[in-house]
C-alpha positions in Angstrom: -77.3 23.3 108.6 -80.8 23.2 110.6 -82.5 25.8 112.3 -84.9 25.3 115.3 -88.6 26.1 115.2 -88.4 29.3 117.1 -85.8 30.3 114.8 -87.8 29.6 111.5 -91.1 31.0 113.2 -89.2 34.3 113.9 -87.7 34.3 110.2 -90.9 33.4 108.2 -93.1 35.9 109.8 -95.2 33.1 111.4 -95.9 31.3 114.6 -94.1 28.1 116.6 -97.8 27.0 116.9 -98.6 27.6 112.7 -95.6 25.3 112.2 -96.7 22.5 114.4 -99.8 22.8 112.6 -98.0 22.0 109.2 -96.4 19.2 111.0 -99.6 17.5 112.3 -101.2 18.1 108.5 -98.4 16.4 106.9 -97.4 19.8 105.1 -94.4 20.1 106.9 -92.4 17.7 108.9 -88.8 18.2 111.1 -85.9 17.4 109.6 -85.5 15.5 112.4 -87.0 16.3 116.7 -84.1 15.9 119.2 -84.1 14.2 122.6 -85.4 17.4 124.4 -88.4 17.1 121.9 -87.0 20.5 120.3 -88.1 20.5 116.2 -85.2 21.2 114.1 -85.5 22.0 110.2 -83.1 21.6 107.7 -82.5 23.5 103.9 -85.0 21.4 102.2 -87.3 21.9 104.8 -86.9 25.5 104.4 -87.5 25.9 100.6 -90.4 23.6 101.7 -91.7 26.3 104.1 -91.0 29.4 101.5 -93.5 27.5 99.1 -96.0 26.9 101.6 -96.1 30.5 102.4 -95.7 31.8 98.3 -99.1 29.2 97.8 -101.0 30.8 100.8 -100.9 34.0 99.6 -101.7 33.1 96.4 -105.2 32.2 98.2 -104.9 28.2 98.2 -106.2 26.1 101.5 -104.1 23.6 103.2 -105.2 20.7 101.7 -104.9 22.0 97.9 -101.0 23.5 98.8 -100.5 19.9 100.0 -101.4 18.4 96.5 -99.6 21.6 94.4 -96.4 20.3 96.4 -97.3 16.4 96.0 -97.9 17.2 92.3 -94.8 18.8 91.7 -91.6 17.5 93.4 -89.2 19.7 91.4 -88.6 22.9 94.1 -86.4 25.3 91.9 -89.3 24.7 88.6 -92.0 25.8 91.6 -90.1 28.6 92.7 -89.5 29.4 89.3 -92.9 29.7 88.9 -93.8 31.8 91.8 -91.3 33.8 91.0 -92.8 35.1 88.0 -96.5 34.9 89.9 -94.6 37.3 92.1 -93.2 39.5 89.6 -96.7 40.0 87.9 -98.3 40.5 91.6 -95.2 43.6 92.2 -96.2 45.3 88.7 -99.8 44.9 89.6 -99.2 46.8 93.2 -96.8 49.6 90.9 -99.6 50.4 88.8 -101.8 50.7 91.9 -99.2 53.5 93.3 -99.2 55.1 90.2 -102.9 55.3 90.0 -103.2 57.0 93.5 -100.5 59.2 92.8 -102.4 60.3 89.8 -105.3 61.1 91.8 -103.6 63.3 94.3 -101.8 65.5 91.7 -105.3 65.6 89.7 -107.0 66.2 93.2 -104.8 68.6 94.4 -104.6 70.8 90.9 -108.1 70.4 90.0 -107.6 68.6 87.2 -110.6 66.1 85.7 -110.1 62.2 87.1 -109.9 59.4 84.4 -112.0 56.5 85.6 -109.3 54.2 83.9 -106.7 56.0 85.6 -108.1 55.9 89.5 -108.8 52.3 89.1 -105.6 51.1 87.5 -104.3 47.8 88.8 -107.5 47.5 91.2 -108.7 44.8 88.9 -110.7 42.5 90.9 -111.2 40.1 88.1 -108.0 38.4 89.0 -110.2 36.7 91.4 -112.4 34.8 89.1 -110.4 31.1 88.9 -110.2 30.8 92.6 -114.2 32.4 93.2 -115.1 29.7 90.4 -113.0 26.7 91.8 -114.4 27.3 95.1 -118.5 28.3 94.6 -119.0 27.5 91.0 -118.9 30.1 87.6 -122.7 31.2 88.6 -121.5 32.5 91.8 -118.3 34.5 89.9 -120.8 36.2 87.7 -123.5 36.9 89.6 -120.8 38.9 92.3 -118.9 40.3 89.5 -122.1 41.8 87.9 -123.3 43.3 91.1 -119.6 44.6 91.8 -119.6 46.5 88.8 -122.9 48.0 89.1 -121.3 49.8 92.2 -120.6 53.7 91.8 -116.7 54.0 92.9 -118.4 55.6 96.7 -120.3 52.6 97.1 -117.1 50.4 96.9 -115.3 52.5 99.0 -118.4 51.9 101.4 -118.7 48.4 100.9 -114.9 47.5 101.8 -115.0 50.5 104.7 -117.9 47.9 106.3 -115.7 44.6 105.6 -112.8 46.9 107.4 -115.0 47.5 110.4 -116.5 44.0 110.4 -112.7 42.6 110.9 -112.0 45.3 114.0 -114.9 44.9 115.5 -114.3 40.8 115.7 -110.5 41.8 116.1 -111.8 43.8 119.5 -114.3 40.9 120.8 -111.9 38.8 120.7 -109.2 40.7 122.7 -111.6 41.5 125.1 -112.5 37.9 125.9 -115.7 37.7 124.6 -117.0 33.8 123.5 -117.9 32.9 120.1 -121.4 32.5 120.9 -121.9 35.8 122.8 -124.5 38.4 121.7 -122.4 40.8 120.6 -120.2 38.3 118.8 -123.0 37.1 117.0 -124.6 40.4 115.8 -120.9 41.2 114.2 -121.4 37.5 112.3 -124.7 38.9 111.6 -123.2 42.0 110.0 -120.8 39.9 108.0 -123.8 37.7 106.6 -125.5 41.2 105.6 -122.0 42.4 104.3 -122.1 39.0 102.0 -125.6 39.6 100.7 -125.6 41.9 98.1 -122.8 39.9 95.8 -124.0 36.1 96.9 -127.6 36.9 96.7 -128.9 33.7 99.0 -125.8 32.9 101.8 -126.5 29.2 102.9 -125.9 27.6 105.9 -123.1 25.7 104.5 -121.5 28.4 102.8 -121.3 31.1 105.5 -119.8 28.2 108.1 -117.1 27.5 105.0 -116.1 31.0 104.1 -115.1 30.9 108.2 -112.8 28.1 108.0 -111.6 29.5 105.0 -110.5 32.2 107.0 -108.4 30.8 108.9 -106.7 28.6 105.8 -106.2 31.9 104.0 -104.3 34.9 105.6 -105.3 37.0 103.3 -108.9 37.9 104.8 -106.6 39.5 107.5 -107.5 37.2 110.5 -104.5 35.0 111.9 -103.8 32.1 114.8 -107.0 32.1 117.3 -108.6 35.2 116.0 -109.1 33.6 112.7 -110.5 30.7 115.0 -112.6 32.7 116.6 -114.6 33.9 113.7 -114.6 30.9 112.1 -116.3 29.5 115.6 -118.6 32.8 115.4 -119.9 32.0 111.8 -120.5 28.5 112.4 -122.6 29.0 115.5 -124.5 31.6 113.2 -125.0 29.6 110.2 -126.6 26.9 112.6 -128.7 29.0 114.4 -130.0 31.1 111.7 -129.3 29.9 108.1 -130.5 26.7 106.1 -129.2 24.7 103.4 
């Protein structure tokens, strides 16, 4: 059985375009292209696909998903393994509906708030291997020690402004605007300040890779050209205002 790119695109949540993308990468080739130049994709492909998508949320760029799947040929071990990466991911988001239900009930009956309680399964340690592979140990500590010297309003503040940062690039960009426009640039500029506080000194280099990284990783909430588009708009900052 084989299923057509639309099809899969439709199924997986993702784009015709994405999936070319994997092809042209190497990540994922047609089962086989028919005389119309259609792409088909077969089961193998599929369970392909699935892992692709399980690794990407897990944080990991192309080119590292490309060696996870290289490395380890064996699909139903993988899955097996995401599996219980997924299981441990659904427990994490219970405790974090559990923790806000908590605080209405104690918010609504007056009742004294827990700090352990309100910030149950927000545990943003789980971050530290992927921070450390990708800047270094130094740069995991130095944001994790500013992070916790944050009162629980000045987090809220600080992700409210990473929030606003993502609609106000998500509203240049549906409004046509270029990368290297003045008000694109003075949202880039907004994300560099946003950055600051937790990386201390934001090179040149670092600021035009966390953009790219942005469009490798859905998480950061920007997808297909929009994610482009920022990337575009960091670059263009990083080289006109930030060294090495």
């Amino acid at each position: 059985m084989e299923w057509s790119i639309q099809d899969i695109a439709r199924s997986a949540g993702t784009t015709s375009r994405t999936l070319r993308h994997y092809g042209a990468v190497g990540l994922l080739e047609p089962s086989r292209i028919g005389s119309n130049g259609y792409r088909y994709y077969d089961e193998q492909a599929l369970v392909r696909l699935q892992r692709i998508l399980l690794l990407r949320e897990l944080g990991l760029g192309l080119p590292a998903i490309a060696e996870v799947l290289d490395g380890q040929r064996d699909s139903a071990a993988a899955l097996e393994t995401h599996l219980e990466l997924l299981e441990q991911e659904r427990q994490r988001i219970g405790r974090q509906i559990e923790s806000v239900r908590t605080t209405l009930r104690k918010l609504k009956g007056g009742e004294r708030l827990m700090a352990e309680e309100v910030f149950d399964g927000f545990d943003h340690t789980q971050y530290e291997e992927e921070v450390t592979r990708r800047w270094g140990a130094e740069a995991y500590r130095r944001g994790d020690q500013w992070w916790s010297s944050l009162s629980a309003e000045e987090k809220k503040a600080h992700q409210q402004e990473q929030a606003d940062i993502a609609a106000a690039f998500g509203a240049a960009h549906a409004s046509g605007l270029a990368p290297d426009a003045d008000e694109v640039q003075a949202i880039a500029r907004r994300l560099h300040e946003w950055l600051r506080p937790a990386v201390s000194s934001v090179s040149a280099g670092y600021f035009a890779g966390l953009g790219q990284l942005y469009v490798d990783d859905p998480r950061y909430g920007f997808e297909g050209p929009g994610a482009e588009f920022v990337r575009d708009a960091m670059k263009i900052y990083a080289e006109r205002n930030l060294s090495d």
